[in-house]
Each structure stands twice: as C-alpha cells, then as structure tokens.
C-alpha positions in Angstrom: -19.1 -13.2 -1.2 -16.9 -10.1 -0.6 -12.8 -11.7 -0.6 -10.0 -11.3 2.2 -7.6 -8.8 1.5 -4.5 -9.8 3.5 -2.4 -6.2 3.3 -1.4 -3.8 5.7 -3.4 -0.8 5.9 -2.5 3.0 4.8 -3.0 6.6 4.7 -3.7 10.0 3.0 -3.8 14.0 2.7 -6.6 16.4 2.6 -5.7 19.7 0.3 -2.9 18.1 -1.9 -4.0 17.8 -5.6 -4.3 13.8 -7.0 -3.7 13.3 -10.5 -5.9 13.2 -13.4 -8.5 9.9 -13.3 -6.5 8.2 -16.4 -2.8 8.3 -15.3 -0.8 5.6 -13.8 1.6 5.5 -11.2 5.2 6.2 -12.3 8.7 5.9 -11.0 10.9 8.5 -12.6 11.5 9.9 -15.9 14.8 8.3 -16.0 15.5 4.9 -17.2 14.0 2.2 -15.3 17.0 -1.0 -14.2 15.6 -3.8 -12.4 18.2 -4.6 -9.8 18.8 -8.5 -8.7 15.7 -9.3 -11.0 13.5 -12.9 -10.0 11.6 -14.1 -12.4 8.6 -17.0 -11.7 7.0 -18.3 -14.5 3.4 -20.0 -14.5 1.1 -21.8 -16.8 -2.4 -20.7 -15.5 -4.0 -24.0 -17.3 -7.7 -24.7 -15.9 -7.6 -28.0 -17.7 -11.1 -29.1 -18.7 -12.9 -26.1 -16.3 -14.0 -22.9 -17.5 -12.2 -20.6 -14.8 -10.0 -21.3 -11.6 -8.1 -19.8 -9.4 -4.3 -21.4 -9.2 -1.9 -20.5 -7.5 1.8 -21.4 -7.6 4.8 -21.3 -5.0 8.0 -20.0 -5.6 11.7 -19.9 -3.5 12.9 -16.5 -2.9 16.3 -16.6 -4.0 18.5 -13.5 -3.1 15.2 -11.4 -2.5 14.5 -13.1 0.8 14.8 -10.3 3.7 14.9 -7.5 1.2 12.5 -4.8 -0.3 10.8 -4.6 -3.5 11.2 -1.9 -5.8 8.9 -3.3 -8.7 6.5 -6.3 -10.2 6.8 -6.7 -13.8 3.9 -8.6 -15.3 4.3 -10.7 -18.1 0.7 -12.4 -19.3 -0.3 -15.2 -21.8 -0.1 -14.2 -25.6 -3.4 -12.9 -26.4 -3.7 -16.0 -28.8 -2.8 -18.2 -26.1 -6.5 -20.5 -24.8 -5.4 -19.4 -20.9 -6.0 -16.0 -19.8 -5.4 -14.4 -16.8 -8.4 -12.5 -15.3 -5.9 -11.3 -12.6 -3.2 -12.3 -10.7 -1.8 -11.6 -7.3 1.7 -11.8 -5.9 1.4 -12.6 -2.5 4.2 -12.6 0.1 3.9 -15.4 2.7 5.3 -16.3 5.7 5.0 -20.4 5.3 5.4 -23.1 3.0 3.6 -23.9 0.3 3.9 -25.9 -2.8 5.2 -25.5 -6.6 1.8 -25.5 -8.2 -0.2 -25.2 -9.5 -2.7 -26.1 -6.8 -6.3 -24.7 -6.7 -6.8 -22.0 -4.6 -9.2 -19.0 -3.7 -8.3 -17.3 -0.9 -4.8 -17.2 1.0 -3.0 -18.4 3.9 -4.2 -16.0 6.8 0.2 -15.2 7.1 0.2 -14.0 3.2 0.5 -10.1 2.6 -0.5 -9.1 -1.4 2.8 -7.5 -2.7 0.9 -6.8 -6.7 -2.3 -6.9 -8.4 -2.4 -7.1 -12.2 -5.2 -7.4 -14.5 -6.3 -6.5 -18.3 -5.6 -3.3 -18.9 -3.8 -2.4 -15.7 0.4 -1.6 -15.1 3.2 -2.7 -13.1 4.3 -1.8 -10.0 7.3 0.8 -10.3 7.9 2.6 -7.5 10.4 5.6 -7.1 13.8 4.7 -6.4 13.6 6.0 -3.1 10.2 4.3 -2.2 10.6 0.2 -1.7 7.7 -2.3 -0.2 8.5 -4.1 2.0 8.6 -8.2 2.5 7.2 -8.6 5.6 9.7 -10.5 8.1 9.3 -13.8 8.1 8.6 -14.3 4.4 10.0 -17.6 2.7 7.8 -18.2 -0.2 6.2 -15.9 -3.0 3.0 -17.0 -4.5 1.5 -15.8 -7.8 -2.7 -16.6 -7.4 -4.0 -16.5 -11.0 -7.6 -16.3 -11.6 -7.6 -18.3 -15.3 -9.9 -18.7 -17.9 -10.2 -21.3 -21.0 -10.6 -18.6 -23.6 -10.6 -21.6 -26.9 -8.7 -23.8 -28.5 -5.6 -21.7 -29.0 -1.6 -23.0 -27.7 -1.2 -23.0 -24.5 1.3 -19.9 -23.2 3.7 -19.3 -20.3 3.1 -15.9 -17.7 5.4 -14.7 -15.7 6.0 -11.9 -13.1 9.8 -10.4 -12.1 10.6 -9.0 -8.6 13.1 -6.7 -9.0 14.8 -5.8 -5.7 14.5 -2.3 -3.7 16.8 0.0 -2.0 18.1 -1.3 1.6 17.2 1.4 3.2 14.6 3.6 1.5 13.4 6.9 2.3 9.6 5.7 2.2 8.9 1.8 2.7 5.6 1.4 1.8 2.7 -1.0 1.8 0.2 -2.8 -0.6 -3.5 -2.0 1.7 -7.3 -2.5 0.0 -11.0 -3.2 1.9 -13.9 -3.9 0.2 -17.6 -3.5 0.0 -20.6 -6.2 0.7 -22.1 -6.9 -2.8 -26.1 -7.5 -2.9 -28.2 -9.4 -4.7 -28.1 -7.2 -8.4 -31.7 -7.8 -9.4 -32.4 -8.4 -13.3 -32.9 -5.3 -15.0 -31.9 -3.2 -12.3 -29.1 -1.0 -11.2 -27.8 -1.2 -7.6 -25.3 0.6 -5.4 -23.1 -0.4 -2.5 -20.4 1.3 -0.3 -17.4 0.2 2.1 -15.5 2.1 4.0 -11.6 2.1 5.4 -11.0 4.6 8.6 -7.4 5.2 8.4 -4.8 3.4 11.2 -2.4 6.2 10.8 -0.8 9.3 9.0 -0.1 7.6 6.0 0.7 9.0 1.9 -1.1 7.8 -0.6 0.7 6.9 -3.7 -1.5 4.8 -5.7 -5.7 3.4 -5.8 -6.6 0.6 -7.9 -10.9 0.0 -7.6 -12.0 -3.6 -8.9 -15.9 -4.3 -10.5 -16.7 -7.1 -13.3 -18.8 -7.1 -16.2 -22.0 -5.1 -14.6 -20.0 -2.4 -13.0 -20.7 1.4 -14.1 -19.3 4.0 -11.9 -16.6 3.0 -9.2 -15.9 6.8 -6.4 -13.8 6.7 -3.7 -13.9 9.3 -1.2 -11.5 10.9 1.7 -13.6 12.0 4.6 -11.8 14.0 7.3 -14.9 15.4 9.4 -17.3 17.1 7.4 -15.1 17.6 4.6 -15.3 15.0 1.7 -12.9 15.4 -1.1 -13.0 12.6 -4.3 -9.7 11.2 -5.2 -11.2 9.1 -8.5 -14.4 9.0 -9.8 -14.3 6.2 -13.0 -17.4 6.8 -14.6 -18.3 4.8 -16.9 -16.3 1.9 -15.7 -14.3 -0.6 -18.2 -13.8 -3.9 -16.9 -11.2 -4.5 -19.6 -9.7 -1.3 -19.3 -9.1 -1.2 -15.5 -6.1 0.6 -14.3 -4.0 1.8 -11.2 -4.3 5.4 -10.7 -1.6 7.6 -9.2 -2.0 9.7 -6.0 -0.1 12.3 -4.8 -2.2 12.6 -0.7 -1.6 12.4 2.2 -3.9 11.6 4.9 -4.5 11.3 8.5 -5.7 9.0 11.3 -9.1 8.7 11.3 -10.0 10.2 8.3 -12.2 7.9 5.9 -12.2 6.4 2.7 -15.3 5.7 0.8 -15.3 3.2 -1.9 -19.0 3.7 -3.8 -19.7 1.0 -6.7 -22.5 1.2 -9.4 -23.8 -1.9 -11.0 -26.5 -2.2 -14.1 -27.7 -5.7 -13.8 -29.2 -5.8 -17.8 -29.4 -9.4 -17.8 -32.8 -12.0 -16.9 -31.1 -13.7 -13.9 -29.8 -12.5 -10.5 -25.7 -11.5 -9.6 -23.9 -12.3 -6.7 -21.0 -11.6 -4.9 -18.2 -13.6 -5.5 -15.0 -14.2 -7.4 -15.5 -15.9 -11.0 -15.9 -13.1 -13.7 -19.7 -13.7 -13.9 -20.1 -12.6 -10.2 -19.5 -9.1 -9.1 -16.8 -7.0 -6.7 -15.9 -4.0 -5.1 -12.7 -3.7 -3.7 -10.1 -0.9 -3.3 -6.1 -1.7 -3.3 -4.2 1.4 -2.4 -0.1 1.8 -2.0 0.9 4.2 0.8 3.6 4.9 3.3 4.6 4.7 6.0 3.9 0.9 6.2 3.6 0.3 9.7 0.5 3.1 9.4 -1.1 1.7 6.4 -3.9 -0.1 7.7 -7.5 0.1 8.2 -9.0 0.6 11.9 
C-alpha cells in the first residue's frame, strides 16, 4: 500500500548547484535559540504487539496561529524496549485525543510539519525562513511508528516546536509524493518510479527519500523539458542511516520530479507495500518556499 502524504506541495531550480549527497540542512553558523520552545512528550509503548503506529494529541499553547522555525527530536534511549521507526508531527485543523490511540494514516485536515527517523536530523530552518501552521490549526500530533525492541525500561520521546519569525522573508512548506510499490519477488531486484509535476515556482531547500530494509539505490530527478538534472542519488541506501539532504534549487511550474527506488528482495518470501518495517516504501518529503506554490499538480 503506498501512504497519504497530507502536505502542501513545492518547487525547484534548474542550473543552481545542490549540495553534496551526505549533508544536512542547516540554519546558520551562529548559535541556534529556540524561541517560545513546546515541548510534547510521548511513550511510544506497543504493549504486547510487535510494531504500531500511535499517535498522540497535544494543545498548542502560545504557538497556535504562529510559524515554526524548528522540530527538535528527542527519541527513546537506545537501551529503552520502545523504538521509534519514525515519527511525524502533523499539524491539524480538528480535535483529537491525548493518546496514545492507534493510528495509521491522518485526518484528511492534518498537514505533516516534521519527519524524523534513525539516523536523520531536525528541522532548523534559517532565521529568516519559518513553516507555516496552516490556519485553522488547534492540535499538534506526533504519529510514532513503534517497535518492542526487548525487554529493556521503558523510555520517554519527545519533540520541541520552537516558534518562527512573524513575518518571515520565506514561509515555507513540508511537500512529499510517493511511488506504487510492486510485488518484490524472492531473490529478485525490482524498480519503481513516482513522479511530482510542480504547482508553482517554488525553492527547494531540503529532500528527504524513505525505503526499508530491501532498499538499494533511492534517485530523484528535476525534469524541465528534455533536460534532466539529479538532485541526490543515495546509492547504496542505509535504512538506518537515512538522512535529510540540503538543497539549494529552485524550480519552476511544470517542471518534474522523479523519485526512482531500487529494491533487492534476498529473502524466500514475497514484499509488499505497506507501512510496518518488514514491508517496503518509496516516498519523497521535500521543504520548499513559497508555500502557497509547494504542491504537486
């Protein structure tokens, strides 16, 4: 099953150099402050099951009708028996509960704000970029994907919002489309594509791809007519190594992004789409600004 992303759509440039497949996105050589910092904690406890998705509902205190300058992730102690496979931070324009409830998949009014996993980094933008809460927001929600890892204490997560400048020179958006997964035959390596055709002139600042255990190679591509440039190309891939990978491109309506996953199926049985660790993915998460242009046609 290929998963809902729920995020405005975005942007990019043709000609304009990205940066180097293994750097992160950063916000400024100077010292980072959170300003107005929220912090909501979580215990991602899947009780007797192997894996869930939980997700858990949070007020937003004196962040509601502002921007968001950065999500700072704070995961179980490795020794801890809950993991975190990733975890979301949605905004969303509704109620919902405290938590933790079991979820997969969000209320059709949520817009994804973050995406951490193993190996990946926080969200700091530059002091003059913010992303913006979409109007109408009155809950966060943190979606955890957890796993029972042993017999080990159980630890708390958490994840701070830390508040954004009023009004910023670039308010950005949190975009991503994916790509249908076949059937990955045993002993067999398959490929898949999906595509995004761009909603507006947008820049893009950031691209995090997602694969599980069978990826190898994750490409994404900008198309502008017959042009094709490669923005990453993470070959071989590391599912526990995955990161967010800075951008500096900007882009233009129409023009196409190409996400192109690689899967070696080495096992006796067949994989599937779908969301628990032992299925597979192939989705693309992207920051970019303007907001109101970062979308997918």
């Amino acid at each position: 099953m290929s998963r809902r992303w729920a995020w405005p759509g975005f942007a990019l440039v043709l000609g304009c150099s990205t940066a180097a497949p293994a750097s992160e996105p950063s916000a400024a050589a100077t010292p980072f402050t959170c300003k107005n910092p929220l912090t909501l904690r979580f215990i991602p406890d899947t009780g007797d099951a192997a894996e869930q998705y939980l997700c858990f509902g949070f007020a937003l205190g004196a962040l509601g009708g502002k921007n968001v300058r950065a999500v700072l992730w704070d995961p179980p102690d490795a020794a801890s028996q809950f993991q975190i496979h990733h975890a979301t931070l949605y905004a969303v324009a509704s109620d919902y509960p405290e938590g933790p409830v079991v979820c997969d998949g969000m209320p059709a009014n949520s817009v994804s704000l973050h995406l951490w996993t193993p190996g990946g980094s926080n969200l700091m933008l530059p002091e003059d970029v913010a992303l913006r809460l979409p109007e109408g927001t009155t809950r966060f929600v943190v979606e955890a994907h957890a796993m029972r890892m042993g017999s080990g204490p159980v630890e708390q997560a958490s994840v701070t919002v830390c508040e954004g400048a009023e009004s910023p020179a670039h308010l950005a958006a949190f975009m991503g489309y994916d790509a249908p997964i076949p059937a990955l035959s045993p002993m067999h390596m398959e490929t898949a594509s999906g595509s995004c055709t761009l909603g507006g002139d947008v820049h893009l600042w950031s691209l995090w791809p997602h694969m599980h255990l069978l990826g190898k190679e994750a490409r994404v591509d900008l198309a502008r007519g017959a042009t094709l440039s490669e923005l990453i190309d993470v070959n071989p891939w590391d599912f526990y190594a995955q990161k967010t990978y800075a951008l500096s491109v900007d882009a233009n309506s129409g023009d196409l992004l190409t996400t192109n996953c690689t899967w070696q199926n080495t096992g006796s049985d067949y994989v599937f789409g779908g969301p628990r660790t032992e299925d597979e993915m192939c989705d693309t998460a992207l920051i970019a600004w303007p907001a109101d242009n970062a979308f997918c046609r």
